[in-house]
N, C-alpha and C positions, 0 to 999 in steps of 0.2 A: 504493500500500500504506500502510495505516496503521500507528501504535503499535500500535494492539490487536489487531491481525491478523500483528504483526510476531511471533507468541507461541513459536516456535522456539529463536528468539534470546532475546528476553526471558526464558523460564525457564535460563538460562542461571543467573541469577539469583535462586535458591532465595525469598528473603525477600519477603514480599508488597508489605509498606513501601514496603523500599528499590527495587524491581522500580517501584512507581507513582510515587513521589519523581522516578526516575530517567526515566520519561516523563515527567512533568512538566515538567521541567529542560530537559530537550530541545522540547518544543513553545513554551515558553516563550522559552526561547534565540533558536530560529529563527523566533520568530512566526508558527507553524503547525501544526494539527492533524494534516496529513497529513505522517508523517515516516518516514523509514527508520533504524533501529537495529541495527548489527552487536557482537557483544560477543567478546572475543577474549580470551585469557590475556593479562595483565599484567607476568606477573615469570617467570622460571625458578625451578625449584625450588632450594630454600637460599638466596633473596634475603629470605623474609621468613616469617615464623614466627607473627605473633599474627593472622593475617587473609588471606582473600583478594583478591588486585588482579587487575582488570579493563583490559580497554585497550576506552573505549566509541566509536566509528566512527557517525555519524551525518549526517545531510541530511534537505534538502526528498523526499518522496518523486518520481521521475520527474524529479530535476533531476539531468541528464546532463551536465550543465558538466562537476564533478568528480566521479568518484568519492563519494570519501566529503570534505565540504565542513569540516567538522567531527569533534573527539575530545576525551578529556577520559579520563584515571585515576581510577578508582572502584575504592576501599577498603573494603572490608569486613570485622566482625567478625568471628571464626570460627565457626560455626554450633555452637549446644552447647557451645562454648569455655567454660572457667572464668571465674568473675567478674573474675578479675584482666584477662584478656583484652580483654573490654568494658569496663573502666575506662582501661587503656592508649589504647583509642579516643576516648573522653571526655576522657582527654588532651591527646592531640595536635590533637581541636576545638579545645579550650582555645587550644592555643599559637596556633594560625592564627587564629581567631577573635577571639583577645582577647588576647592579648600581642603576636603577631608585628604583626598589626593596627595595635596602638596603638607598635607600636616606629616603623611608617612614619609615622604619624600625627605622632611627638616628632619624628623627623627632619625632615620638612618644617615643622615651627614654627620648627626652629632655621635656617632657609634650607640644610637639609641637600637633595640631589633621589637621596633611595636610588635613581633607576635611571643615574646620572651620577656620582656620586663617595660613596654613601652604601651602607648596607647593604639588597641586595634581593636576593643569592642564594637565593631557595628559591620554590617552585612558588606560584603563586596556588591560592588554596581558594574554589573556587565558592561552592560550595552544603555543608552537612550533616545527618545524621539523627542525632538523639539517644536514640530511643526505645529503652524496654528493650530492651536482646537482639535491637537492629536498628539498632545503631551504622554509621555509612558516613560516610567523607569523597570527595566530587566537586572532584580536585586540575587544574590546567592540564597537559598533555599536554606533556611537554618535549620530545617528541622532534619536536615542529613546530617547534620554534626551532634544531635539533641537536643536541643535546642527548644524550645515551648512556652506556649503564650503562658503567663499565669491568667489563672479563673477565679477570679476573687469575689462569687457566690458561691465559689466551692471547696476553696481553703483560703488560710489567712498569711498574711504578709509575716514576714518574722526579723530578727534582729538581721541573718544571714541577707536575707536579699535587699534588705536597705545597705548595710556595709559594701555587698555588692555595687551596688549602683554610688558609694559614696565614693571607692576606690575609683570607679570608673570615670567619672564624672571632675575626679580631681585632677588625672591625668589626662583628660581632654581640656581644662582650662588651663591647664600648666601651659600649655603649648602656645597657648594664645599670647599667655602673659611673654614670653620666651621669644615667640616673632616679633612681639611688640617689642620687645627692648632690642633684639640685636637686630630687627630687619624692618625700620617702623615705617617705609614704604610699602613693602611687599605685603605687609600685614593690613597696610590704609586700602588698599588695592582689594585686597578679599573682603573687606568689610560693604564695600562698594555694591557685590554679591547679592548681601543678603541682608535689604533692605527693609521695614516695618511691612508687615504682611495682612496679619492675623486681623489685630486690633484696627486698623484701617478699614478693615472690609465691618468690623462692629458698630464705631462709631458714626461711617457713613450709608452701612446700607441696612443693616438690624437693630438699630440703636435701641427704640422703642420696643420692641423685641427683648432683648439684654436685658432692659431696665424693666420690664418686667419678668424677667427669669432672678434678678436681683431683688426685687421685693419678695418672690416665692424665698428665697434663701432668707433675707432676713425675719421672714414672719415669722421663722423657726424662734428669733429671740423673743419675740414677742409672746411668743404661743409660750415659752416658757418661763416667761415674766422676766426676762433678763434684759431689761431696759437698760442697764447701767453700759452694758456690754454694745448696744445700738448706737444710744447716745455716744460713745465714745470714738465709735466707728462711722457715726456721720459726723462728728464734730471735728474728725480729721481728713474728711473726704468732702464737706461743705454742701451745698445743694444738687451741684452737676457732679455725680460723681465721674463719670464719662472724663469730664474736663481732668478732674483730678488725676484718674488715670494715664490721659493724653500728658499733664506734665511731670508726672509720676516715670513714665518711660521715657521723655524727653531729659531728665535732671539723671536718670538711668544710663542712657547711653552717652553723655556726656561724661559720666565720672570717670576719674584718672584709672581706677579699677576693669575698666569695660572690658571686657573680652567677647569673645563668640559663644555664645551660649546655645544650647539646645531647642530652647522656647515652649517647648511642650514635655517638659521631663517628668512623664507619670510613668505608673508601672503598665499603664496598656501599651507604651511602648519601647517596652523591653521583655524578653525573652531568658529564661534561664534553664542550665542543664542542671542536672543533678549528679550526685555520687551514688554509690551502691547503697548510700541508706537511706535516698531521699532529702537529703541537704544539696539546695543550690548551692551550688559551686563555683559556675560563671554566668557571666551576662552579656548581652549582646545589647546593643541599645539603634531604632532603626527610628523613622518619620520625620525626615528634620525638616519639614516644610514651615514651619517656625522659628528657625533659627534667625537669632537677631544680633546687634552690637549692643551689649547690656553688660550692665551689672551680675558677678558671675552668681550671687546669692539671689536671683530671679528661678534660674534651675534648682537652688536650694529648697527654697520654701516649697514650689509646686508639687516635689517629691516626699516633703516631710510632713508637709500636713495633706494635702491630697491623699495620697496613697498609702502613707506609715500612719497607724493606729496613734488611738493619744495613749497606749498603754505604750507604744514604743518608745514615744516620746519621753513621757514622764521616767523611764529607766535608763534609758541611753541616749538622751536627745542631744548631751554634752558630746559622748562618745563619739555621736554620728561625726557630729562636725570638726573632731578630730582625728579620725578617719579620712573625712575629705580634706583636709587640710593640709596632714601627714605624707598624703598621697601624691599630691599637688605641690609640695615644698619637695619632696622625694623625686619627682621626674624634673619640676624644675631645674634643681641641682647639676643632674645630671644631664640636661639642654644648656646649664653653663651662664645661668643665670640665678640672683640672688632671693628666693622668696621674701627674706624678712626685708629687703629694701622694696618691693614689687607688690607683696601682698603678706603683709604679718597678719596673726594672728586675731589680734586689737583691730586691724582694719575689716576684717571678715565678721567681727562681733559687733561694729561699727555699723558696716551697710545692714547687715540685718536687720537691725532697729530702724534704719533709715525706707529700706525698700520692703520690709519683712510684710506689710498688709495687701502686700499686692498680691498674692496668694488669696485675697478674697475675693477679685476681677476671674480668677482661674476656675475657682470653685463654683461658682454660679454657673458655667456650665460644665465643668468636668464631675463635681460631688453628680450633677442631677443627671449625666448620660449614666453613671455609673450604677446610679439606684432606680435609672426612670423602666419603667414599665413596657415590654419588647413591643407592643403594638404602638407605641407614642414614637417611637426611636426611627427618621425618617430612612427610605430608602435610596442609597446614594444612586442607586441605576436608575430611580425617579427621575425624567428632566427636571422635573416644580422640587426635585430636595432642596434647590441653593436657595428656595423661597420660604425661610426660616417663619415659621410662628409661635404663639406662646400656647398652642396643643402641645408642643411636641416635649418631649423629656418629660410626660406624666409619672411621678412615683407612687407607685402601686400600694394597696393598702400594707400590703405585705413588706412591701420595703419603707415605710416612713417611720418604724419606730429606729432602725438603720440610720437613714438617712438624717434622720433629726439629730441623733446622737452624732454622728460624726459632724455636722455643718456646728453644734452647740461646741463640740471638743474643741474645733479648729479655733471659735471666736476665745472662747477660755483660754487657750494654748497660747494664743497669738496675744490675749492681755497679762497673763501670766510672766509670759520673756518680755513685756515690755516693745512689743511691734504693731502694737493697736497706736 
């Protein structure tokens, strides 16, 4: 059986492009004409929102060895999607094409070997399509290495895979800090990349929208008589919170601290294996269609109150951030640059007070995709998905004593350290 005869499977694949790109790729790969092509859903619904993923299954056609000998995740932009949609993908080319790229690239100059003691947690990027309105990234299939989504209505987050993600996370902004000091053109140059994305496409085309997905989240304080904790969270956010946030990430990207940041660092987007006793072990961290020029405690907060329990919190919440810290001063070092002149300690506990509430911009829609109800949660192969309403993210009866509890821990947490 051929590619071209494979056409079942292939329309699968709406785009005509990315649909012959994608044969390509594959005859190419396996150096042969004659191939077989299976195309499978990629993600569960509520894993991802600006695109469709693909799980692609391929081989030599009539070679029986294996199954299926070969795969690979295939991204796609949403079909009809708003412009904002397909620039997010032109994005996250960027980051893997041209930043993440040249980050391996700095580290092996400095006898760093990102897959040995350097930073290379995230999927390799084959191949991409850039063309109008037929954006697709061809990412490495992690789950041949073992790689696996966590299901966090099925188990629970534990110290292990926050430390995970803090070691990871540290040696991905080491790197930043490291180009900025010894290469602060080449670094000005990838900043250029990967410009405000996310919130841009909030403030000007869902705003009304947002702001009511934000009163759902604060009514939680209400409903629980914790006015003190409201009051305090608009008295530092003022009438337009919108605004606030706009120069919240503006006073963000300007600090001497900035680096490249992640922009979306939850655990829905990262992957862990395991050991033989079921303890993650590694991480993989993938979606960077958010990646921006911030403040590096932006990916902090999102990941520690978002997605780490306040039970994690309250026992290690010191540990984490010396964890990341540790990790981060540890690869700096050895890229040949000074942490404690770059980014000390006192400066890391500094921004967190400073940027630490913006983790409550993040949570009004990440806590509510998290807990909302699978029939509320839009369909990204919808054309009308990019046409956001306040239906959507309904939490289910079943999930709002959940749901309440985490949005009340996060405001608690967040006054507690003094970041309200």
């Amino acid at each position: 059986m051929t590619a071209s005869t494979n056409q079942s499977e292939l329309n699968k694949i709406s785009n005509e492009i990315i649909r012959n790109s994608l044969v390509n790729f594959v005859k190419k790969h396996l150096k042969s004409d004659d191939v077989e092509i299976c195309i499978e859903c990629g993600s569960k619904k509520g894993d991802n929102f600006q695109g469709e993923i693909f799980r692609v299954l391929y081989k030599e056609a009539n070679n029986n060895a294996n199954e299926n000998d070969s795969s690979l995740i295939l991204k796609i932009a949403a079909k009809g999607g708003c412009k904002n949609k397909h620039d997010l993908f032109v994005h996250e080319i960027n980051m893997y094409e041209k930043v993440l790229s040249y980050f391996n690239e700095f580290q092996l100059s400095k006898g760093v070997d990102p897959e040995i003691n350097g930073f290379n947690e995230y999927p390799e990027c084959y191949f991409s399509t850039q063309d109008n309105m037929s954006e697709s990234v061809f990412l490495e299939d992690l789950r041949r290495r073992g790689f696996e989504m966590f299901n966090h209505r099925k188990e629970s987050i534990t110290f292990d895979h926050v430390s995970l993600f803090m070691k990871a996370l540290g040696k991905f902004h080491a790197i930043s800090f490291a180009l900025k000091d010894q290469q602060t053109e080449k670094f000005k140059h990838f900043t250029s990349f990967i410009p405000e994305q996310f919130w841009v496409n909030v403030q000007h085309d869902i705003r009304d929208v947002f702001l009511s997905f934000m009163d759902r989240l604060t009514s939680v304080l209400e409903d629980e008589q914790r006015f003190d904790l409201l009051e305090k969270f608009k008295n530092a956010t003022g009438e337009d919170s919108i605004a606030f946030l706009t120069g919240l990430l503006s006073m963000a990207s300007k600090n001497p601290c900035a680096v490249i940041t992640h922009g979306d660092a939850t655990i829905n987007n990262t992957m862990f294996s395991k050991d033989n006793h079921g303890k993650p072990n590694e991480i993989q961290i993938f979606d960077w269609q958010c990646s921006r020029f911030s403040s590096p405690v932006l990916d902090l907060v999102i990941y520690l109150f978002c997605s780490a329990t306040k039970e994690l919190r309250d026992q290690h919440y010191d540990e984490f951030l010396k964890i990341y810290h540790n990790s981060l001063s540890d690869l700096l070092k050895r890229l040949g640059s000074d942490p404690e002149k770059l980014f000390p300690y006192e400066e890391l506990l500094n921004q967190l007070k400073q940027f630490g509430k913006y983790v409550v911009f993040v949570a009004v829609i990440f806590i509510q995709i998290m807990f909302a109800d699978e029939d509320s949660i839009p369909n990204v192969s919808d054309e009308q998905s990019d046409k956001l309403t306040d239906d959507f993210f309904q939490i289910s009866d079943e999930s709002k004593p959940a749901y309440r509890k985490h949005v009340l821990d996060l405001f608690i947490d967040l006054d507690r350290l003094g970041y309200l």
